[in-house]
DSSP file (Angstrom, degrees, kcal/mol; ACC not computed):
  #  RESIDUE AA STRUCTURE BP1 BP2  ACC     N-H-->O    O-->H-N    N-H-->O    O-->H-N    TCO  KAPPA ALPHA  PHI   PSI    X-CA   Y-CA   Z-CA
    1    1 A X     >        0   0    0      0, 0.0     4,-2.4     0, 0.0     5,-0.4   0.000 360.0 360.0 360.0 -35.8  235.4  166.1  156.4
    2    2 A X  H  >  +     0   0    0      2,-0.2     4,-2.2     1,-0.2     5,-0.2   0.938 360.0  39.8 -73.1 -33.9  237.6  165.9  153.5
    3    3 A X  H  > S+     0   0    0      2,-0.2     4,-2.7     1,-0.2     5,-0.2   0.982 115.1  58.4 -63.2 -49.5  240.8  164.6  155.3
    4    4 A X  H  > S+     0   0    0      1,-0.2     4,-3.3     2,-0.2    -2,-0.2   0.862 112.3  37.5 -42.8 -68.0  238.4  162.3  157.4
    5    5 A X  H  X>S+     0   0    0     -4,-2.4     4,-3.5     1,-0.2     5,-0.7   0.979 122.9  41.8 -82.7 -49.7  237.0  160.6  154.3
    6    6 A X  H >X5S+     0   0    0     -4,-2.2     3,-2.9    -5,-0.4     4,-2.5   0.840 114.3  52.0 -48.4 -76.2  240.2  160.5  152.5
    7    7 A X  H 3X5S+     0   0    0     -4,-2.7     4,-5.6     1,-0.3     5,-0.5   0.774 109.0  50.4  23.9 -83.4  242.2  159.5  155.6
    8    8 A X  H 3<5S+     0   0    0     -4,-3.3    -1,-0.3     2,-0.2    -2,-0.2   0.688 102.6  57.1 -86.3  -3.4  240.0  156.7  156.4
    9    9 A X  H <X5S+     0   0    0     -4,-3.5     4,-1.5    -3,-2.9    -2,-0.2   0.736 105.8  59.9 -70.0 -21.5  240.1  155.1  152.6
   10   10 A X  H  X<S+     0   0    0     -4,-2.5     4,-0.7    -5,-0.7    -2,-0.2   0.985 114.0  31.9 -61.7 -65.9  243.9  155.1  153.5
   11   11 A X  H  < S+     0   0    0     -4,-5.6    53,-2.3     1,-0.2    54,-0.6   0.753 108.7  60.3 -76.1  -9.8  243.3  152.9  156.3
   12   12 A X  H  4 S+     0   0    0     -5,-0.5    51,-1.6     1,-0.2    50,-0.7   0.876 118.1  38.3 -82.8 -67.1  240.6  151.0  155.2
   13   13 A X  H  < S+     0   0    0     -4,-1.5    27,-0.9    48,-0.3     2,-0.6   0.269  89.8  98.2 -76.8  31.4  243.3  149.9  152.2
   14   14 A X  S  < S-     0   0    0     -4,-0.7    25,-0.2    25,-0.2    51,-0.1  -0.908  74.6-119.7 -78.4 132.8  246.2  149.6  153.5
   15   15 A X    >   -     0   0    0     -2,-0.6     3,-3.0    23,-0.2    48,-0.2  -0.337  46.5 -89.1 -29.8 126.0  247.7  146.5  154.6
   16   16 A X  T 3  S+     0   0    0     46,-1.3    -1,-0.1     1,-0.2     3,-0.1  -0.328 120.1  25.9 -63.8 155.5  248.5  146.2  158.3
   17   17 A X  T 3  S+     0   0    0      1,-0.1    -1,-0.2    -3,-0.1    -2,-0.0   0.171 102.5 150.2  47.4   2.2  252.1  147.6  159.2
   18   18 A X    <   -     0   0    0     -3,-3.0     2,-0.4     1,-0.1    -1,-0.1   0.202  55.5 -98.4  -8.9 159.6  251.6  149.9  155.8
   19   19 A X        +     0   0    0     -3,-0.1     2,-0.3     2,-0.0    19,-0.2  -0.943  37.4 179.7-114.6  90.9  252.8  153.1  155.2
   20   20 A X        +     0   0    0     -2,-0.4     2,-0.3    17,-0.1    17,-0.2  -0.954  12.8 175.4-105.5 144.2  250.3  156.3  155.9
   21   21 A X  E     -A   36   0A   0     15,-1.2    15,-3.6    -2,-0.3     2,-0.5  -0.988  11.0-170.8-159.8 127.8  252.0  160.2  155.0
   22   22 A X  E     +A   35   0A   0     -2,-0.3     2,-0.3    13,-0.2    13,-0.2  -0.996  12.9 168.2-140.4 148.0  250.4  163.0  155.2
   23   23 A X  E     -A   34   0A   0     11,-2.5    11,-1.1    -2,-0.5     2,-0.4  -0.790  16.4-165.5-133.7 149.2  251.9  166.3  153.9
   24   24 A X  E     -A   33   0A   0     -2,-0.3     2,-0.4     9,-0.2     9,-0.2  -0.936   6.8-167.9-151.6 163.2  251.2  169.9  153.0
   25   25 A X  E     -A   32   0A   0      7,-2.1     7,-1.5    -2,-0.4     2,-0.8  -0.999  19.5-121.7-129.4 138.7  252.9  172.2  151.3
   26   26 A X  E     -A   31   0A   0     -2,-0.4     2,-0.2     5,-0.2     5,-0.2  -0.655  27.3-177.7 -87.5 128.6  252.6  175.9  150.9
   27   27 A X        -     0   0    0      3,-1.7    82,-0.0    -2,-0.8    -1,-0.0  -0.507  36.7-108.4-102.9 155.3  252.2  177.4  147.6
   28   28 A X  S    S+     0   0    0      1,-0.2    -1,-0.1    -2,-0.2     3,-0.0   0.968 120.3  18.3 -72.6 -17.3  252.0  181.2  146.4
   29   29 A X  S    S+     0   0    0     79,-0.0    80,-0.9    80,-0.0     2,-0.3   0.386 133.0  10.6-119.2  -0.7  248.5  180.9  145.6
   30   30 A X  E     - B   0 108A   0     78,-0.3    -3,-1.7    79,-0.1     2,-0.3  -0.921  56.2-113.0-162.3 173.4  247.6  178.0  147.5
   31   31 A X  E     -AB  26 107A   0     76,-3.1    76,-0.7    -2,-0.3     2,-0.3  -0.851  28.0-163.5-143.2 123.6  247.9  175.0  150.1
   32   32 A X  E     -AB  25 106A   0     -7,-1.5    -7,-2.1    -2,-0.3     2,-0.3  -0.946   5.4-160.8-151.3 125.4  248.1  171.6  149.2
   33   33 A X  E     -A   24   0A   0     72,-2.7     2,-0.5    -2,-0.3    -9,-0.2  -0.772   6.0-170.2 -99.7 133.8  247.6  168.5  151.1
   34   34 A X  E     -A   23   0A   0    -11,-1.1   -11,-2.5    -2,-0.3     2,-0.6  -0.902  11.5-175.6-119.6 135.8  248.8  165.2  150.2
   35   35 A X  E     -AC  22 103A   0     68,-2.6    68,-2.2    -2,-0.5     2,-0.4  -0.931  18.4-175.3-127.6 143.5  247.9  161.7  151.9
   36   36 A X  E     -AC  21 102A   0    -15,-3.6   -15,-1.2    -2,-0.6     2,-0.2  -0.920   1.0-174.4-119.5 149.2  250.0  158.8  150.0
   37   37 A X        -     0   0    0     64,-0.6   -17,-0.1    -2,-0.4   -23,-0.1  -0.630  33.0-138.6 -95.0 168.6  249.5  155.4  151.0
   38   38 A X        +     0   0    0     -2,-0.2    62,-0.2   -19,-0.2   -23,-0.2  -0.170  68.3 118.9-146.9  47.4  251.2  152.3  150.0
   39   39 A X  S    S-     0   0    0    -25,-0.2    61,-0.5   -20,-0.1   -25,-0.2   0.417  77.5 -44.0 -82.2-169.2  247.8  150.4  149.7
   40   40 A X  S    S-     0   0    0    -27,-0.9    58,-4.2    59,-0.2    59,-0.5   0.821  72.1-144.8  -5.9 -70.3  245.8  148.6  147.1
   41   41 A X        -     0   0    0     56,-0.3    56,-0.2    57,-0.3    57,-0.2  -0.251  10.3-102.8  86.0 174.8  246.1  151.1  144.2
   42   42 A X        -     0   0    0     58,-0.3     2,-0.3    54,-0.3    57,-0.2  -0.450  21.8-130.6-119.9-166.3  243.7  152.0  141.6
   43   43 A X    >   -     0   0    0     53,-0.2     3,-0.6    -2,-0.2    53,-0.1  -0.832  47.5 -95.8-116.9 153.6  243.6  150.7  137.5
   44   44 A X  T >> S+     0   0    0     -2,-0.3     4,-1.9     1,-0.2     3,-1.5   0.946 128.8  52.1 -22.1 -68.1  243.2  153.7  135.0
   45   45 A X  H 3> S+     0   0    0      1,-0.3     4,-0.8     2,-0.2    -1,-0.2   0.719 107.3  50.8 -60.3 -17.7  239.1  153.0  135.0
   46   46 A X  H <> S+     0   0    0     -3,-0.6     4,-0.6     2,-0.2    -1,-0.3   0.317 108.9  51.3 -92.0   6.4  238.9  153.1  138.9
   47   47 A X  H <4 S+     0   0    0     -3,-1.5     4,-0.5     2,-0.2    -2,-0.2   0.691 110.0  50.6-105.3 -42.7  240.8  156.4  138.8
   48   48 A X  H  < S+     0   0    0     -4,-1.9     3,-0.4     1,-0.2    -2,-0.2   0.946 122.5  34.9 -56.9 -42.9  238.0  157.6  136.1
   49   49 A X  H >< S+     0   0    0     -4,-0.8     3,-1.3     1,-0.2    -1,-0.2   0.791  90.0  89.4 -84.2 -39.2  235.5  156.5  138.6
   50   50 A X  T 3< S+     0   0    0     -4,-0.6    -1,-0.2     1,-0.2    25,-0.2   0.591  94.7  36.1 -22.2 -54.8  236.8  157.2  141.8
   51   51 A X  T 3  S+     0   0    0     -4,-0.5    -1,-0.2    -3,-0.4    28,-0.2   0.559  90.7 109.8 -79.9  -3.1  235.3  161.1  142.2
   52   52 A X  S X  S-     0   0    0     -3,-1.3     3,-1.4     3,-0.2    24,-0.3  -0.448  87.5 -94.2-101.8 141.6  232.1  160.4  140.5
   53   53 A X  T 3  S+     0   0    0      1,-0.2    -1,-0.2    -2,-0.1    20,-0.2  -0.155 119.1   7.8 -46.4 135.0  228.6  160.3  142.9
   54   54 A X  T 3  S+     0   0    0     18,-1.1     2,-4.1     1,-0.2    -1,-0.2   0.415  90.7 148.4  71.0 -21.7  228.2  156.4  143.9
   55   55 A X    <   +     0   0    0     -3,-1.4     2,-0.2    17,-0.2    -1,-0.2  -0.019  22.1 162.8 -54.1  37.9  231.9  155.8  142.1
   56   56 A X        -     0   0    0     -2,-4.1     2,-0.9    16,-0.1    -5,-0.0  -0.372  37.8-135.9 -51.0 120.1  232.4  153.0  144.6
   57   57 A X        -     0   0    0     -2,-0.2     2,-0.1    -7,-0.1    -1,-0.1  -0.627  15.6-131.8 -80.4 113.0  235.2  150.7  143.6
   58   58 A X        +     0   0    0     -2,-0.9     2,-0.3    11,-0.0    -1,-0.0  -0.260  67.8 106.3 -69.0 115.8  234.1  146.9  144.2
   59   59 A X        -     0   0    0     -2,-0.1     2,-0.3     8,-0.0    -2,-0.1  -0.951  65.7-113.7-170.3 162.5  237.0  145.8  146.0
   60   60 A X        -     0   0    0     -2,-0.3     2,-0.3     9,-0.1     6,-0.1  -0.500  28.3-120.5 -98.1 170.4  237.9  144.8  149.9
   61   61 A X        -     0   0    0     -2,-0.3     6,-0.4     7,-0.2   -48,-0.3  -0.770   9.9-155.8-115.3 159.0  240.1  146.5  151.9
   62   62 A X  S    S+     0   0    0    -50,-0.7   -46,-1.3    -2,-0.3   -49,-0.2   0.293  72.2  78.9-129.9   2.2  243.3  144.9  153.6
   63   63 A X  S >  S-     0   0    0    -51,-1.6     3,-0.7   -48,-0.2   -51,-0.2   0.368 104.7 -56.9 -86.3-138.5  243.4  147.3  156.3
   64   64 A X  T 3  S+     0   0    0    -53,-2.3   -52,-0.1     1,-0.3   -51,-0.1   0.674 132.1  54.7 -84.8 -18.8  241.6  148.0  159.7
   65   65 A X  T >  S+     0   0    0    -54,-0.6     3,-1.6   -51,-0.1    -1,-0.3   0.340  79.9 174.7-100.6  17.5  238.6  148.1  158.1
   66   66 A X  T <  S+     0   0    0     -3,-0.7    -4,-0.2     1,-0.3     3,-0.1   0.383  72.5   0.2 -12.5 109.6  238.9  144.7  156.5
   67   67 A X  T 3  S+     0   0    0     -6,-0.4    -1,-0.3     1,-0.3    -5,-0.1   0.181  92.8 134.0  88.1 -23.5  235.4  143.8  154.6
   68   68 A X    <   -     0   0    0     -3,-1.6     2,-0.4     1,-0.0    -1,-0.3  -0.205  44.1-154.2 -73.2 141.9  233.8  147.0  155.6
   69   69 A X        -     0   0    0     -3,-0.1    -9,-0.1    -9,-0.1    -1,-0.0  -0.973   2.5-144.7-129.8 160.6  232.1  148.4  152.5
   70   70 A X        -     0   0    0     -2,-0.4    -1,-0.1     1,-0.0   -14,-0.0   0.095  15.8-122.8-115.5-148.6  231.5  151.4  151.9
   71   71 A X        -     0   0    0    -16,-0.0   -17,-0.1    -2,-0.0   -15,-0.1   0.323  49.6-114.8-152.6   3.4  228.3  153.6  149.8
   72   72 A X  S    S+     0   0    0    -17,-0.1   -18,-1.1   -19,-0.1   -17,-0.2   0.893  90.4 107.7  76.0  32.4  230.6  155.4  147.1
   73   73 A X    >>> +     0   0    0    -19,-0.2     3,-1.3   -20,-0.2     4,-1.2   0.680  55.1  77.0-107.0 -61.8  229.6  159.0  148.7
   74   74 A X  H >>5S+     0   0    0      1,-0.3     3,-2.2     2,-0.3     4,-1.5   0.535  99.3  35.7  -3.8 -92.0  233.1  159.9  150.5
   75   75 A X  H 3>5S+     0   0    0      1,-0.3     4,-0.7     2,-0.2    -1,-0.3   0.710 116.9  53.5 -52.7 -44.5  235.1  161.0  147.8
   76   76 A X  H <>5S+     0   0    0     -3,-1.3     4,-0.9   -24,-0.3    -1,-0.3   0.606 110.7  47.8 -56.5 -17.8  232.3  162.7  145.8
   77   77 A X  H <X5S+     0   0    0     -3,-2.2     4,-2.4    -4,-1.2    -2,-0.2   0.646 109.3  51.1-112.4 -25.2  231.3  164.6  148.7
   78   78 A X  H  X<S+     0   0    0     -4,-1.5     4,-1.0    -5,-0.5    -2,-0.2   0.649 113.9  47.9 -93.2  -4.7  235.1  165.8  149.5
   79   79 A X  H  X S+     0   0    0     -4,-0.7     4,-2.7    -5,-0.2     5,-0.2   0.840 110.1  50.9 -85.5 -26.4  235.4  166.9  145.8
   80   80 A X  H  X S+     0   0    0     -4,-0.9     4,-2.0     1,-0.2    -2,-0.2   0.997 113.5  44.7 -56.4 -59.3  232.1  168.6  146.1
   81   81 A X  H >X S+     0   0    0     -4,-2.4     3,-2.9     1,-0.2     4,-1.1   0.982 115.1  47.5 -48.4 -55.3  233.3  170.5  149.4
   82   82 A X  H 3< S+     0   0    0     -4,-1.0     6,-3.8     1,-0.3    -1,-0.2   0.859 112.9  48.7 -73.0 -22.1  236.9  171.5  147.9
   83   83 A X  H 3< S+     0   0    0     -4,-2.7    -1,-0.3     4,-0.2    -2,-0.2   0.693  99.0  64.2 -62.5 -21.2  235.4  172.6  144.9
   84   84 A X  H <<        0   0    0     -3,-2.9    -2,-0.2    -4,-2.0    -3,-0.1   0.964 360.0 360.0 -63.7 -52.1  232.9  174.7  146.8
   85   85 A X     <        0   0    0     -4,-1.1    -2,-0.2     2,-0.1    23,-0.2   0.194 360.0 360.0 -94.1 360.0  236.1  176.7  148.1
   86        !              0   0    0      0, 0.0     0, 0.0     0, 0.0     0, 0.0   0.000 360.0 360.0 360.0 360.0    0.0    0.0    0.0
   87   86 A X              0   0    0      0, 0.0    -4,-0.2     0, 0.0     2,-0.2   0.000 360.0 360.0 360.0   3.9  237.6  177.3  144.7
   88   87 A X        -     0   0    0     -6,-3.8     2,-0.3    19,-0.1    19,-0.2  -0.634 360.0-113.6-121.9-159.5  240.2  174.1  144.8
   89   88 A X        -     0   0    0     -2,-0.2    17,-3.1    17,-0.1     2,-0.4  -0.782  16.3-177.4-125.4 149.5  241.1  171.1  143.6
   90   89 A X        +     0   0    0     -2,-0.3     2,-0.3    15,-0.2    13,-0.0  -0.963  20.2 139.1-137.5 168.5  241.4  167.2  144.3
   91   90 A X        -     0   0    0     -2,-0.4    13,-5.2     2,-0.0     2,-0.3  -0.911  32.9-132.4 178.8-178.5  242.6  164.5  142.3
   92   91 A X  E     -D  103   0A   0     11,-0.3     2,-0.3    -2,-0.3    11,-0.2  -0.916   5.8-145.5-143.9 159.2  244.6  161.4  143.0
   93   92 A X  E     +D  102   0A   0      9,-1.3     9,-3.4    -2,-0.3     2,-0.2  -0.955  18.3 175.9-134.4 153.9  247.8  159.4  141.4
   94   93 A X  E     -D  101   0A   0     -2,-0.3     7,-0.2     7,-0.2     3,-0.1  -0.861  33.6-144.9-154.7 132.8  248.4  155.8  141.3
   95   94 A X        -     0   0    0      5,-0.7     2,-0.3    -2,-0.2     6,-0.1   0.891  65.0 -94.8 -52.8 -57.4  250.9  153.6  139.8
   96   95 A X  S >  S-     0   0    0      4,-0.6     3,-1.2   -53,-0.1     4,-0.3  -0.992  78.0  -2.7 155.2-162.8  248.4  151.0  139.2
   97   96 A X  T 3  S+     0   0    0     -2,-0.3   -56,-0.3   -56,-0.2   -55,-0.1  -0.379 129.4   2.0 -67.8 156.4  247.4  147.9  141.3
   98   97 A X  T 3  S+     0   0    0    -58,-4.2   -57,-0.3   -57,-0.2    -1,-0.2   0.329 109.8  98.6  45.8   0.5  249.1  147.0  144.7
   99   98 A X  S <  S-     0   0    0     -3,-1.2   -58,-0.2   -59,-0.5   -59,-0.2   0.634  80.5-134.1 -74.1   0.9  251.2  150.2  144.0
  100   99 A X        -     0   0    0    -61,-0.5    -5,-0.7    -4,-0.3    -4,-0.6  -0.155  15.0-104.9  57.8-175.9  249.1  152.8  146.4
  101  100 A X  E     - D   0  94A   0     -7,-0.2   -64,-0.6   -60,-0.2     2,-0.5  -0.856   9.9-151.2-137.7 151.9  247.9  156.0  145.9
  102  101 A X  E     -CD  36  93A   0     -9,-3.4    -9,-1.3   -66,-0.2     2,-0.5  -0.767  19.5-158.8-136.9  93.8  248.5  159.5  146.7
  103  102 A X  E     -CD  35  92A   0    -68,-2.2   -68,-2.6    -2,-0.5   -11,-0.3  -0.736  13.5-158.9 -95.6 141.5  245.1  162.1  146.8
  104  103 A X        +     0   0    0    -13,-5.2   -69,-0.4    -2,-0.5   -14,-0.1   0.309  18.3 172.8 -84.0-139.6  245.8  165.5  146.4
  105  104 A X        -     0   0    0    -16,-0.3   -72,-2.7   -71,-0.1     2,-0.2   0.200   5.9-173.1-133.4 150.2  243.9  168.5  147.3
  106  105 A X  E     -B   32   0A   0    -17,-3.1     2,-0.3   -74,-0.2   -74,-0.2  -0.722   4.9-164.5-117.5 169.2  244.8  172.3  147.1
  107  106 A X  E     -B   31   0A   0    -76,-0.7   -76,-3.1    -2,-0.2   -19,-0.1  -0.934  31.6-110.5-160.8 137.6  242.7  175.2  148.5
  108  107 A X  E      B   30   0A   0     -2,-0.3   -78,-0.3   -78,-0.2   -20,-0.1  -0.372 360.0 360.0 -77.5 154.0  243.4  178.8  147.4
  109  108 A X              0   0    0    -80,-0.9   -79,-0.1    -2,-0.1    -1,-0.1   0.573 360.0 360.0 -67.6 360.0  245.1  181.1  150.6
């Protein structure tokens, strides 16, 4: 669920022919997945808002899902889960039209 929702905000803001990457890396204590885009990007205040229940960002999407809006559960619901099982999420962003990169680790 968590890759799915993240995943499919990647696609829903990306721009077609875009850049999607998805990673993991092993850690000693952990395993941490990254999906980077080269997508929308967030502001500082849509990165405050971003995990929070209902913390839909009003904005359209340039991808496949072009117009689709969404209900501002997704992200809340994949921090809830990865928190459940003792990890972490968060995201980086340059700022607007830069993308984004969300993180999340889970202990081994």
């Amino acid at each position: 669920v968590v890759i799915t929702n993240i995943l499919s905000n990647a696609i829903k803001y990306t721009p077609p022919k875009g850049c999607i990457e998805i990673k993991t890396e092993t850690l000693e204590d952990s395993i941490v997945v990254s999906i980077k885009d080269n997508g929308i990007g967030f502001t500082k205040k849509e990165k405050n808002r971003i995990f929070q229940q209902f913390g839909k960002i009003e904005r359209y999407g340039q991808g496949f899902d072009l117009g689709i809006d969404g209900n501002g559960l997704g992200l809340y619901i994949s921090k809830k889960i990865v928190e459940s099982h003792g990890g972490k999420i968060w995201m980086e962003s340059e700022g607007k039209h830069k993308g984004s990169t969300f993180y999340f680790s889970l202990p081994k």
